[in-house]
N, C-alpha and C positions, 0 to 999 in steps of 0.2 A: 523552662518547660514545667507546665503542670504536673502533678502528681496523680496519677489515675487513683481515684475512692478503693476503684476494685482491688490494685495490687496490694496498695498501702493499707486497706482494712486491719482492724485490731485481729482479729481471729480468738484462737482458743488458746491461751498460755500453756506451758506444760504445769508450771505451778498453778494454775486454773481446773488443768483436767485432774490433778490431782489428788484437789477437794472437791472435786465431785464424783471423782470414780477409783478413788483409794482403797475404796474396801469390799466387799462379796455384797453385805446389805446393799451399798450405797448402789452396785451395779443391778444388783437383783430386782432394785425397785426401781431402776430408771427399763430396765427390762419387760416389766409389770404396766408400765405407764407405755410402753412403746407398744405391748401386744393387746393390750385391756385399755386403753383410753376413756373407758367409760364405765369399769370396774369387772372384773372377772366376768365370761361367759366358759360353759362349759364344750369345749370341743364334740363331747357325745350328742348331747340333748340341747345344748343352749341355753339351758338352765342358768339363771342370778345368785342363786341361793345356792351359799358353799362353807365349809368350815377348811380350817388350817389345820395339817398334820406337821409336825415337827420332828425332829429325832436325824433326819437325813442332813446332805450336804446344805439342799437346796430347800425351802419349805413347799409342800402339797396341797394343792386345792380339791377338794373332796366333795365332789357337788351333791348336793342333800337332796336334788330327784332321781338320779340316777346311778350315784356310791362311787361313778367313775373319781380317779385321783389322776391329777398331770400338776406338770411342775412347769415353771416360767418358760423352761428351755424345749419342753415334750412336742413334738408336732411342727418343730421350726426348724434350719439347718443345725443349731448348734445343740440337738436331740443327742443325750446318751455321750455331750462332753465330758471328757475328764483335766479339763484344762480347768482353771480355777476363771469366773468371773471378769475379775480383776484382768486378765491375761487377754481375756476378747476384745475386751472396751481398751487398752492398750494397742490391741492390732486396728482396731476401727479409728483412734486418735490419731497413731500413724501412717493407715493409707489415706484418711482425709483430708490430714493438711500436708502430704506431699505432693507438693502443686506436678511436679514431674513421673509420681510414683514411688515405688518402693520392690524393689525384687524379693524374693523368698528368703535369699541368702541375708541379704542385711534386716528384714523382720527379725530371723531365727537369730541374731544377733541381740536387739535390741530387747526381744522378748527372753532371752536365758531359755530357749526351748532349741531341739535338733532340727535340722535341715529339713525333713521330712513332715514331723510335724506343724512347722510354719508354713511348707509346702501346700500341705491339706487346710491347714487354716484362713490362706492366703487367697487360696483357688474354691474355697466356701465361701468368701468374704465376696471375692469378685463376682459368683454366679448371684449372688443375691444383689447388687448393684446391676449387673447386667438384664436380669428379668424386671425389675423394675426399670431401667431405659427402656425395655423393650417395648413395653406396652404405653411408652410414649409415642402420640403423631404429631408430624409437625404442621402447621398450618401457616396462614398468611403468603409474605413474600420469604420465599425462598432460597438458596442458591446450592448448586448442586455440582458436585467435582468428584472424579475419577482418580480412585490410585492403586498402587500394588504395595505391599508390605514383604519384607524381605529382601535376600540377596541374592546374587545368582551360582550357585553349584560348580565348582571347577569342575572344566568337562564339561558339565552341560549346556544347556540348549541359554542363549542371552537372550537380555531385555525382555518385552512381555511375554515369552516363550517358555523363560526357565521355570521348571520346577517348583523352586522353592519359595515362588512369590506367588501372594496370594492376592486377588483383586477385591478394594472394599469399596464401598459408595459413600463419601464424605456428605450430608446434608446438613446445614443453617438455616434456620429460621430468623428473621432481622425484622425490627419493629419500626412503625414509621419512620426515625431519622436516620437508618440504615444500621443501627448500630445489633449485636449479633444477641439473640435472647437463648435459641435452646440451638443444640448439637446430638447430630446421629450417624454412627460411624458404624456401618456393617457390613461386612465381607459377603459378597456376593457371589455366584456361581461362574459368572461371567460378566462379559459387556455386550449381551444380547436383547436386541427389543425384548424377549418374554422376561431374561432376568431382570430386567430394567421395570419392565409394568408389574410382575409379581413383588417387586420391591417397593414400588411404590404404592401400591396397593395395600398392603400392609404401617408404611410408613409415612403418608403424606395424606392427610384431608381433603376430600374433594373443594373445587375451589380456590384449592392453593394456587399461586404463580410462581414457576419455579423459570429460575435463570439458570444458563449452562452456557458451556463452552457446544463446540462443534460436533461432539460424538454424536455418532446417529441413532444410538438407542435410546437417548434420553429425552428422544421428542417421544415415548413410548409412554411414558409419565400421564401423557393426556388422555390415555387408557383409565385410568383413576378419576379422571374429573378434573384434573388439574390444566392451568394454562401453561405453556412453556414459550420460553424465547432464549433460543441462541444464539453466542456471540461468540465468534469464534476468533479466538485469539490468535492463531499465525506464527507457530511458535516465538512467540515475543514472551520475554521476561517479565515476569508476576508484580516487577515495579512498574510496567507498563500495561497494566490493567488492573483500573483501579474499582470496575467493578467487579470484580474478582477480591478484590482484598482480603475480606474477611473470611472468607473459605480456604484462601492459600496463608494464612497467618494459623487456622487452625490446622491443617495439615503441616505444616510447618514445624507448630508444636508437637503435635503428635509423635512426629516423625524423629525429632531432638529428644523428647521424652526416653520414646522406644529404647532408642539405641543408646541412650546415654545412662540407663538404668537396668537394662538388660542384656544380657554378653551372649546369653544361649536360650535362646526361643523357638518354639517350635509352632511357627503361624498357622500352619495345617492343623491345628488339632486346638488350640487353646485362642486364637482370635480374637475371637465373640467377647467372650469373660475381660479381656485385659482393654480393649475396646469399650466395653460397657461401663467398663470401671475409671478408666479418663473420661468417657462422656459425662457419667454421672456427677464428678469433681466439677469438671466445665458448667454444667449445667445448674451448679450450686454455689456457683463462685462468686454470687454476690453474700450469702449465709456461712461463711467462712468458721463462724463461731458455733451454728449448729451442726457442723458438721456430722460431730462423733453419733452424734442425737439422729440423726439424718441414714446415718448408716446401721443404725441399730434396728431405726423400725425396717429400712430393710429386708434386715437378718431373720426378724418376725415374721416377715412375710414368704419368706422363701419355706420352701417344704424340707425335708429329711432328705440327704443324699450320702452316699458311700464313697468313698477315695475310688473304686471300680468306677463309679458313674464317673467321676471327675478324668477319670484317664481315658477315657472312650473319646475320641476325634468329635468332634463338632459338627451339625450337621448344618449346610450353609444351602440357602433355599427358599 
């Protein structure tokens, strides 16, 4: 059997990320290159014209129209760190080439930091992965599948009833010879026609042709502009639909991922983030080597948040 390109790709060596993000400089200007691509603008004014202030951890950009100073990290998630450089671009090397993830506990391991702090670091990392899926649509041919995360509560209510399971919308985009390009996995309110059209309304290009199985809300889809055609499968075995493949191989993963790297999750509340965070891996798993690079601009693009923001329940919608 052949060897798939994707798996077997080189990637990022750890003696690779090493010499390139060994030191506070080496991070701080691959930082600078992530937020400024085209050389310093100033957040106040937009001003080009800047001088360097020195003396601090970090160096100061001091723009010469307006006297405002910010520093690489001011105005982005990792605003008002006191972790070292070094320490970020380590958590970014890490959850990117964990093709399955990486939970809190084994980060705060690898990184010599406490449970807590890889906690916040971990769940800053995810939300800036996850806003960036978010504002991906997916377009073309499509396919589209139903599921729950989670388990069911002793005592409580079973199957799609209980509790503690959460319903997400699995969607693939696949390129003419069916093979799968982008991935969107988001927890939805329900499996109601309006959660279904307000889902795709947001997530799918007018245009698209999306395939499904049987459920009846996801003829709702064509509320968006999209075609749809379902096949409804009969409860028969995901080897026995093999237009299904590529949807039940990523839920599949998903699902191995989850639970094989996570012991104690709380689907209700943190979802979205840990979801976005395997999509955006998925979705970049032909660039394996720029990952770290990948996840940084990111990080730049994500605003200022508090560990309060991060613990607030999720709103699914």
């Amino acid at each position: 059997m052949a060897r798939s390109g994707i798996q077997f790709q080189k990637g990022l060596s750890l003696p690779e990320f090493q010499k390139l993000y060994s030191t506070e400089e080496q991070c701080e200007l691959a930082l600078e290159k992530a937020r400024w691509p085209d050389g310093f603008r100033c957040p106040r004014c937009d001003g080009e014209q800047h001088g360097l202030v020195y003396g601090r951890r970090l160096k100061r950009y001091q723009c010469r129209s307006c006297g405002h100073q910010a520093t690489v990290t001011a105005g982005t998630i990792m605003q008002a760190t006191k972790l070292p450089l070094t320490t970020w671009f380590l958590a970014f090397y890490l959850i990117g080439q964990a093709k399955t993830g990486i939970s809190s506990l084994e980060l705060s391991r690898h990184l010599g930091v406490n449970y807590d702090t890889a906690w916040l670091l971990h769940n800053k990392i995810l939300r800036a992965l996850s806003e960036r899926e978010e504002a991906c649509v997916l377009r073309g041919k499509i396919q589209l599948d139903d599921a729950y995360l989670g388990g069911e509560r002793p005592g409580g209510k079973a199957g799609r009833g209980s509790e503690n399971k959460i319903p997400i919308v699995a969607a693939l985009s696949l390129n003419e010879a069916g093979h799968p390009i982008h991935a969107k996995i988001t927890p939805v309110l329900g499996f109601s026609s309006e959660a279904i059209a307000t889902w795709a309304a947001q997530n799918l290009a007018p245009g698209s042709s999306v395939l499904s199985d049987g459920l009846a809300c996801f003829r709702s889809v064509t509320c968006a502009g999209c075609s749809h055609e379902a096949s409804v499968t009969g409860g028969k075995h995901p080897n026995e639909l093999p237009q299904f493949r590529w949807i039940n191989t990523l839920l599949g993963n998903l699902k191995t991922s989850l639970s094989g790297t996570f012991h104690a999750f709380d689907f209700d509340k943190y979802a979205r983030r840990y979801l976005g965070g395997f999509c955006f891996r998925f979705n970049r798993r032909f660039v394996m080597e720029a990952m770290t690079e990948r996840i940084a601009d990111a990080v730049c693009c994500c605003m200022p948040c508090t560990e309060r923001d991060l613990r607030v329940a999720e709103f699914y919608g």
